[in-house]
Legacy VTK file of the C-alpha trace (Angstrom):
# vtk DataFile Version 3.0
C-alpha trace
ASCII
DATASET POLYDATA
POINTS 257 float
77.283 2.592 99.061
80.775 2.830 100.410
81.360 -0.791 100.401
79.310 -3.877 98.384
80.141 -7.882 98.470
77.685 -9.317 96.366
77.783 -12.753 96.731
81.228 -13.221 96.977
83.130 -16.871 98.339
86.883 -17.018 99.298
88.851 -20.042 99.888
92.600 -20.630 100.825
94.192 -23.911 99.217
90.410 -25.480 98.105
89.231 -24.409 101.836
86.288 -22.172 101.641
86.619 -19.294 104.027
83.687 -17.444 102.628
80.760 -18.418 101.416
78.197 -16.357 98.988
78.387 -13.032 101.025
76.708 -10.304 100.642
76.226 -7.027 102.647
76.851 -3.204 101.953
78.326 -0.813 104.434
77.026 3.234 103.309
79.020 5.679 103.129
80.005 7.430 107.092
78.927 4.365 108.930
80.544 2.750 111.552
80.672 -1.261 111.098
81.917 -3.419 113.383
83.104 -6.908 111.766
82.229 -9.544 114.373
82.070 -13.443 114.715
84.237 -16.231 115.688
87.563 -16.775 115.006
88.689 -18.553 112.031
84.970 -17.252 110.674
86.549 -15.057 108.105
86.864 -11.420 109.180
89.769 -10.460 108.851
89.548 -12.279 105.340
86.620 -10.124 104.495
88.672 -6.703 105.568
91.458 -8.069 103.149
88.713 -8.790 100.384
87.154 -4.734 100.810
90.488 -3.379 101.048
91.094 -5.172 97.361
94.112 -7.366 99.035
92.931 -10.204 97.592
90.398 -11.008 94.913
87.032 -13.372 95.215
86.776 -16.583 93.434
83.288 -15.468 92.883
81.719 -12.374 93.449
82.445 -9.026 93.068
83.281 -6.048 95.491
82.518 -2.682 94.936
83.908 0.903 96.656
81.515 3.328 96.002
80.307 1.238 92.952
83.392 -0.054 91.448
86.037 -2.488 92.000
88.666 -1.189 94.304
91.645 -1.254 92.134
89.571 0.795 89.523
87.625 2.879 92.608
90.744 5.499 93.597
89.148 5.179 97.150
91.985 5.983 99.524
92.064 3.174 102.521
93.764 4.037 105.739
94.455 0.596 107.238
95.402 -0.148 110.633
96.992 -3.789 111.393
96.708 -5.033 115.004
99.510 -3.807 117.397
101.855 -7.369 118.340
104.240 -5.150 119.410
106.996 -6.742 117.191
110.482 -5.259 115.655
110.299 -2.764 118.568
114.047 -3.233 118.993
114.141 -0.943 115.241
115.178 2.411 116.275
112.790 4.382 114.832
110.469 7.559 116.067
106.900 8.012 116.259
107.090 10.891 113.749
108.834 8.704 111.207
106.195 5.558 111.474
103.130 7.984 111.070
105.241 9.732 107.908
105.044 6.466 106.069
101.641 7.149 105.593
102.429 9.983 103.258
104.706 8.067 100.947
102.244 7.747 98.607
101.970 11.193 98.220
105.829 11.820 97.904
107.892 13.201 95.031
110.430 10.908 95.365
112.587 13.168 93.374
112.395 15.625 96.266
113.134 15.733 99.720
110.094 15.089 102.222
108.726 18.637 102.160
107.055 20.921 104.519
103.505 19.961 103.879
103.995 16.580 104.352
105.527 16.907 107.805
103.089 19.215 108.626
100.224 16.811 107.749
101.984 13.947 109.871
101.971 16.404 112.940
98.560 17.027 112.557
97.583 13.572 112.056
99.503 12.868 115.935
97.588 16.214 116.956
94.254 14.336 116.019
94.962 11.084 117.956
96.571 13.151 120.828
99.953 12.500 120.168
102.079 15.210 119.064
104.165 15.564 122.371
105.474 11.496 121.411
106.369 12.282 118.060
110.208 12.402 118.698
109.684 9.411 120.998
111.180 5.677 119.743
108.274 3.813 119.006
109.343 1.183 121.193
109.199 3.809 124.250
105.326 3.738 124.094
102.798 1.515 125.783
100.657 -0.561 123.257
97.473 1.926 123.087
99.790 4.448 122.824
101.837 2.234 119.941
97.931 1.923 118.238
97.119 5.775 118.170
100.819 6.059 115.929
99.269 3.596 113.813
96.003 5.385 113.483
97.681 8.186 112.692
99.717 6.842 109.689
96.461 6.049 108.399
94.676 9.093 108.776
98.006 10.734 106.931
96.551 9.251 103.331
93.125 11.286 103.889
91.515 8.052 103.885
87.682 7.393 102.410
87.431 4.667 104.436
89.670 3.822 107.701
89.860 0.103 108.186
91.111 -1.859 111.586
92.100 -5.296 112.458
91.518 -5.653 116.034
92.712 -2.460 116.922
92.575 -2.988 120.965
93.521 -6.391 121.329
96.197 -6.678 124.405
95.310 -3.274 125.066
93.827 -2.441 128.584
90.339 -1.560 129.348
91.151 2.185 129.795
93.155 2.148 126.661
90.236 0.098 124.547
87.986 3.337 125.729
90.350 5.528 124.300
90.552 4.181 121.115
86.898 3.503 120.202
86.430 7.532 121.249
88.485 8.316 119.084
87.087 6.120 116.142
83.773 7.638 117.446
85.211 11.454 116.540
87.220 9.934 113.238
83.601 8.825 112.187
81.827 12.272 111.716
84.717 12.658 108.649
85.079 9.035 107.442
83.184 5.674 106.937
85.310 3.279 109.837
85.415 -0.312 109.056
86.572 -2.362 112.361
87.219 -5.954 113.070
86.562 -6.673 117.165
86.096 -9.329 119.053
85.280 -7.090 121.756
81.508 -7.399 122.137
80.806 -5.441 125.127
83.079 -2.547 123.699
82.388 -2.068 120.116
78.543 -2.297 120.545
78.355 0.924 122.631
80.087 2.737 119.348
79.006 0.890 116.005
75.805 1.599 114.153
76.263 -1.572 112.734
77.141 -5.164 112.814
77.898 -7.962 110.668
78.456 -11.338 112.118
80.759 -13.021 109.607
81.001 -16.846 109.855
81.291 -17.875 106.239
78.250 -16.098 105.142
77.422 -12.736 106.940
74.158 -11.217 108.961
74.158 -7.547 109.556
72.205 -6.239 112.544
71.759 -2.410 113.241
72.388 -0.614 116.990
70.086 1.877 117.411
71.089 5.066 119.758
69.324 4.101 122.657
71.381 0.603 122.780
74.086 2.538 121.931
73.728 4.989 124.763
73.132 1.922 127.592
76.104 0.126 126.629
78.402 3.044 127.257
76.636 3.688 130.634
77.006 0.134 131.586
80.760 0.563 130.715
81.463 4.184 132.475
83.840 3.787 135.922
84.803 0.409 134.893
88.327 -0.592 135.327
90.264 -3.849 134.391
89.453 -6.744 132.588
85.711 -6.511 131.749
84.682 -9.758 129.014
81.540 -9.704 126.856
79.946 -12.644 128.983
80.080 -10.578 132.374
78.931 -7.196 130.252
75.886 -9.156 129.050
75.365 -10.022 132.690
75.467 -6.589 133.904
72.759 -5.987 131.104
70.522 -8.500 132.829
71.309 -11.107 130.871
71.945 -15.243 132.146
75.680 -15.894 130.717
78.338 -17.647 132.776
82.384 -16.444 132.086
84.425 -19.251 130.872
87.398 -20.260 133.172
89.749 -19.008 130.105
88.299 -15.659 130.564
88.425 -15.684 134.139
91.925 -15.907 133.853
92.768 -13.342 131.154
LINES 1 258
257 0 1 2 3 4 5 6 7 8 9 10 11 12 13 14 15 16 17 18 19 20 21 22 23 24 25 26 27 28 29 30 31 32 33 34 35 36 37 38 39 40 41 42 43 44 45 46 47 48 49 50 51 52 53 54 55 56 57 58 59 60 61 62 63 64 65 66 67 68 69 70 71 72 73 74 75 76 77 78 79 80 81 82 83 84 85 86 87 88 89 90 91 92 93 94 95 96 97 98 99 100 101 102 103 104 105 106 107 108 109 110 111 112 113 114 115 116 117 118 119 120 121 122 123 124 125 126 127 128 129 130 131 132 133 134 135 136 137 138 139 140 141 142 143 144 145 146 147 148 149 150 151 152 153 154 155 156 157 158 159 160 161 162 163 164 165 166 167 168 169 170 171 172 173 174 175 176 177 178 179 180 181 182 183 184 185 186 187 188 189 190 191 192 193 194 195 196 197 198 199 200 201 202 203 204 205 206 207 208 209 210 211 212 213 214 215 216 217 218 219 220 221 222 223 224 225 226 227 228 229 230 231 232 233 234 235 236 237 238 239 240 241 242 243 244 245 246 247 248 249 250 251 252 253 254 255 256
């Protein structure tokens, strides 16, 4: 298995977040992390990614702990679009994902810059990389971030809400591309983006302090994208599941994103 929680519980300040969960994620799936907010997801990202530890509980990366596993993580953080007032280029953001790899005693050679240019070549960025980041839109701002994370030559590729505030067309973009960076790595993604991450992940897991995992076969898989080709603008999971036949009303919150 890639990934293993066995019964593991989490709690900020005495508050339990997470509650004897369990689930295993094998190695080249793709998982989306669903559920409400507050439920713990992002908690449980931070908990594989060895972050922070379990009060109880262990997790395992391909069988052992993660700071004992040497599992390379490429994480990517949600775009909020802050500090873009820093003047600093696309090239140099994605770079940072190579500092691991750096001989500090030696200038940043030619193989590293060549991996960060083909890390913007994967994500379809290379022509942006002497772009400010600020310059870019925030899908655009995302792919960057993707591609700092595919500089590490990750195991695993982990993302926190990686099209919220991004538009519909943008969203697509993205969760292609995750689709492509699958056939090479596991991907690990937190959504709450029901009607978009179902027509890409093999898998689910509902997290609200404990955790269900449900599977998407092809076929769903297959009508969900379908359902979502030629659609434009704002498109929530209540008016998807609609469209799929189903009896849902959109809140007035929604209506009004």
């Amino acid at each position: 298995m890639a990934v293993e929680l066995r019964h593991v519980t989490f709690a900020y300040d005495g508050r339990p977040v997470l509650e004897n969960l369990s689930c295993e994620v094998e190695k080249g799936d793709f998982l989306a992390i669903i559920g409400p907010n507050g439920g713990g997801k992002s908690t449980l990202l931070k908990l594989m990614m060895g972050i922070v530890e379990p009060q109880s509980g262990d997790v395992l990366l391909f069988g052992k702990p993660p700071s004992e596993s040497g599992v390379v993580i490429g994480y990517v953080p949600q775009e909020t679009g802050h500090n873009l007032d820093f003047p600093i280029t696309v090239f140099d953001v994605v770079s940072m994902g190579s500092l691991h790899r750096r001989d500090w005693l030696r200038r940043f050679g030619k193989d590293a810059k060549e991996r960060v240019m083909r890390a913007l070549e994967t994500v379809r960025m290379e022509k942006f990389s002497n772009r400010r980041i600020a310059e870019l839109s925030g899908g655009q701002r995302q792919r960057v971030l993707i591609a700092r994370a595919l500089c590490s030559d990750p195991d695993i590729l982990m993302l926190d809400e990686p099209t919220a505030s991004i538009d519909f067309k943008g969203q697509r973009e993205i969760f292609d591309l995750l689709e492509r960076l699958n056939e090479k790595m596991t991907v690990i993604v937190v959504s709450h983006d029901m009607s978009m991450v179902m027509g890409y992940a093999r898998h689910a897991l509902y997290v609200h302090r404990t955790a269900v995992m449900h599977t998407i076969d092809a076929h769903t898989r297959y009508q969900i994208k379908r359902q979502l080709e030629g659609h434009e603008g704002h498109y929530c999971g209540a008016e998807f599941w609609q469209d799929m036949g189903k009896k849902i009303e959109c809140t007035e919150e929604c209506r009004n994103a």
